[in-house]
C-alpha positions in Angstrom: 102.9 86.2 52.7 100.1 86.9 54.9 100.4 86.2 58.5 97.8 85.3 61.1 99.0 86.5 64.0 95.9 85.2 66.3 95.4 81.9 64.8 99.3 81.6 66.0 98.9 82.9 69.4 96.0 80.6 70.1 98.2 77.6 68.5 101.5 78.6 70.7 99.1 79.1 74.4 97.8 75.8 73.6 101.3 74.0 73.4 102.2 75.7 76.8 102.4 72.7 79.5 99.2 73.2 82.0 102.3 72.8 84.6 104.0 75.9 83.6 103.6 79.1 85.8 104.2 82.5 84.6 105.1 83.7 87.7 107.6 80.9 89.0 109.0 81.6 86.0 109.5 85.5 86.1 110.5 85.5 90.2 113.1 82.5 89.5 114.8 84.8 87.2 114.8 87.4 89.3 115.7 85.8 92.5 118.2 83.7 91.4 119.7 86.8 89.7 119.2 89.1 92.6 121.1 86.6 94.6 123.9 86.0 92.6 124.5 89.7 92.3 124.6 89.4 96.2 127.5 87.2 96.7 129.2 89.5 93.7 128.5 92.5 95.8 129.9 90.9 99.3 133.1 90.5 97.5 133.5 94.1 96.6 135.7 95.8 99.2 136.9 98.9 99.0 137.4 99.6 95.6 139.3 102.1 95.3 138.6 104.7 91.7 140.2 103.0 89.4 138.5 99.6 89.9 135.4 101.3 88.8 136.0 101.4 85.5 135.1 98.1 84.9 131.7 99.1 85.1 131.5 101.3 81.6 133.3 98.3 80.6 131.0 95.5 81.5 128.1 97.8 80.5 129.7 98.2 76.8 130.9 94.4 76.6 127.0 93.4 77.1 125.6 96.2 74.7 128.3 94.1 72.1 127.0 90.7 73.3 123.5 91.7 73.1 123.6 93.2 70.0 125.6 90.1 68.1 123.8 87.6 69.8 120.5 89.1 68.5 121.6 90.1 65.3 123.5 86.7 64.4 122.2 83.9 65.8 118.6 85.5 67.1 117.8 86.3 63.0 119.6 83.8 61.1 120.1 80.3 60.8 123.1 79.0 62.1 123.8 75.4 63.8 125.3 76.6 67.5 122.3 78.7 67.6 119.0 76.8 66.2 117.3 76.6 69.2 117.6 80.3 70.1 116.6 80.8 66.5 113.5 78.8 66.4 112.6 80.4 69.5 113.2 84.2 68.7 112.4 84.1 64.9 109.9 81.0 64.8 108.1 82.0 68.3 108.6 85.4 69.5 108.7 87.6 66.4 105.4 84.9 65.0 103.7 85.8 68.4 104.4 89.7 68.7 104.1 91.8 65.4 104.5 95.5 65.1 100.2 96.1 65.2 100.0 93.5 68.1 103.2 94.4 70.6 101.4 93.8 74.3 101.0 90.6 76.2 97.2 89.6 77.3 98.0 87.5 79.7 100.7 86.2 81.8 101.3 82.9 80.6 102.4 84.8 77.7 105.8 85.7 79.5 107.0 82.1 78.2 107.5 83.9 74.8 109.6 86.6 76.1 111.7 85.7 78.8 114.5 83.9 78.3 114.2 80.1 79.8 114.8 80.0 83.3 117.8 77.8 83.1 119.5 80.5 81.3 120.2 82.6 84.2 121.7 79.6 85.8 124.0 78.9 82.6 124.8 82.6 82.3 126.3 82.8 85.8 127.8 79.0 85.8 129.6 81.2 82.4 130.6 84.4 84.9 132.7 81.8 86.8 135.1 81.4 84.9 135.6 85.3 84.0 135.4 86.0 87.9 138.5 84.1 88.0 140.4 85.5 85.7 139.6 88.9 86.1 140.6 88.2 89.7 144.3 86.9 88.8 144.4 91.4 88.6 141.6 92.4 91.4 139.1 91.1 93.3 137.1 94.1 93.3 137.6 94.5 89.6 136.3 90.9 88.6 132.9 91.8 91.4 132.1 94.9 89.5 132.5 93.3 86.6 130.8 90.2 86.4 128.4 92.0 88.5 127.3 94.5 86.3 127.0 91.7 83.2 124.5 90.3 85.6 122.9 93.5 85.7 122.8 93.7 82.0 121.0 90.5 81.7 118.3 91.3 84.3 117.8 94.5 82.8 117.2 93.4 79.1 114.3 91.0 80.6 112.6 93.5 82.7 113.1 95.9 79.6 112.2 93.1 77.2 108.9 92.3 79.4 108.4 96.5 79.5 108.6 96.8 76.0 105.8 94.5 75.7 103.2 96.2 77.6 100.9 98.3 76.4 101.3 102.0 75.3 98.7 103.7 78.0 100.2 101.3 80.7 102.6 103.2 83.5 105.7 101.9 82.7 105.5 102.3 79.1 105.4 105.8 79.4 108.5 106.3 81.2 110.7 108.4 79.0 113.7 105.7 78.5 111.5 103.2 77.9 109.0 104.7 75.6 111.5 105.1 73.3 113.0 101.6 73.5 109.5 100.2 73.0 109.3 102.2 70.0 112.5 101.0 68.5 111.8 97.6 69.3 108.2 98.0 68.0 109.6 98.9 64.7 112.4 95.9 65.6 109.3 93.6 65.1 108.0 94.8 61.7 108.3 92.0 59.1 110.4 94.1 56.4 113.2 95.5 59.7 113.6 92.6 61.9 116.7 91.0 59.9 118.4 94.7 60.0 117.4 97.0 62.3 117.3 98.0 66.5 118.4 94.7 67.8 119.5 96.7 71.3 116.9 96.5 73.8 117.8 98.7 76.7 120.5 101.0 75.4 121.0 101.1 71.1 124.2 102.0 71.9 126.0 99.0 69.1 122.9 100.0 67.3 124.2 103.4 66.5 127.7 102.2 66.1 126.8 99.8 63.6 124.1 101.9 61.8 121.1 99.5 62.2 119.6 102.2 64.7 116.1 103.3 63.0 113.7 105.9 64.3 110.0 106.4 62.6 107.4 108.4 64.6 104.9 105.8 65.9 101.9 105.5 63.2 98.7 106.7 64.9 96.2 104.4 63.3 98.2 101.1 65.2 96.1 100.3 67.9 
């Protein structure tokens, strides 16, 4: 079935509320995030070696969580997750196809960053694990939470990277040429279900086997 990607675009940036700002948006996320990474950083104290290892932790229990999160409830159907569906499948994968990756303009940031009461819910749900994690070391539950925190801010810079155009800076980077490649093939109609549904390390994507590599097709735009 044939799909018209502009006639979709133009129907989406007309539904955006004239009240919305791109850039409140974006810099919310960030400071909020950057802030809460503060107060988890002025709790670390010390650590001594062993307290770092929560760090390859975190960093693998996010890759995990990104990857299911994406791959389950991001792709299909399923009642806990409909709004997250409607907005990934319906929205995001409707707006972005694999000939028409970039964004044109910035109110188009509304279709890939997460909402920007997210990052609030995320860390109202790092709470609770700070605790915990705490009932064994303080410094242990910081690093840890901490670098989840980190995880999520660096999936929507990466997300917003992956976006951009090929000739642009950023998208040139080594790292992130290659993770806008995979997710550029993420976005083709016949993968998205199956395939690359890491977006700044495909490190579950490997594990699991959905990891797939073609060399980018030269007549895409």
């Amino acid at each position: 079935m044939h799909h018209d990607t502009e006639a979709f675009r133009a129907r989406y940036r007309n539904r955006i509320s004239r009240w919305y700002s791109a850039w409140l948006h974006g810099g919310f996320v960030l400071i909020f995030g950057a802030a809460a990474l503060a107060v988890l950083a002025a709790r670390i104290d010390a650590p001594q070696a062993w307290h770092w290892l929560a760090v390859p932790l975190a960093l693998v229990v996010f890759n995990w969580g990104e990857y299911t999160v994406h791959r389950r409830y991001g792709h299909h159907k399923h009642r806990l997750g409909a709004l997250f569906y409607k907005r990934h499948t319906g929205d995001h994968h409707s707006f972005f196809v694999e000939a028409r990756m970039p964004w044109e303009q910035a109110r188009d940031w509304r279709v890939i960053f997460f909402p920007a009461w997210l990052i609030v819910l995320f860390c109202a749900g790092l709470v609770p694990a700070y605790l915990a994690l705490s009932l064994v070391d303080t410094n242990v539950a910081a690093l840890f939470c901490a670098t989840l925190l980190a995880g999520y801010l660096s999936y929507e810079v990466f997300h917003a990277c992956e976006h951009l155009p090929a000739s642009h800076p950023l998208a040139r980077l080594p790292w992130l040429r290659q993770m806008r490649r995979l997710h550029q093939l993420h976005h083709r109609r016949d993968l998205m279900q199956t395939r690359n549904f890491n977006l700044v390390f495909p490190l579950m994507d490997w594990l699991h086997g959905t990891l797939h590599w073609e060399p980018e097709d030269p007549r895409l735009p």
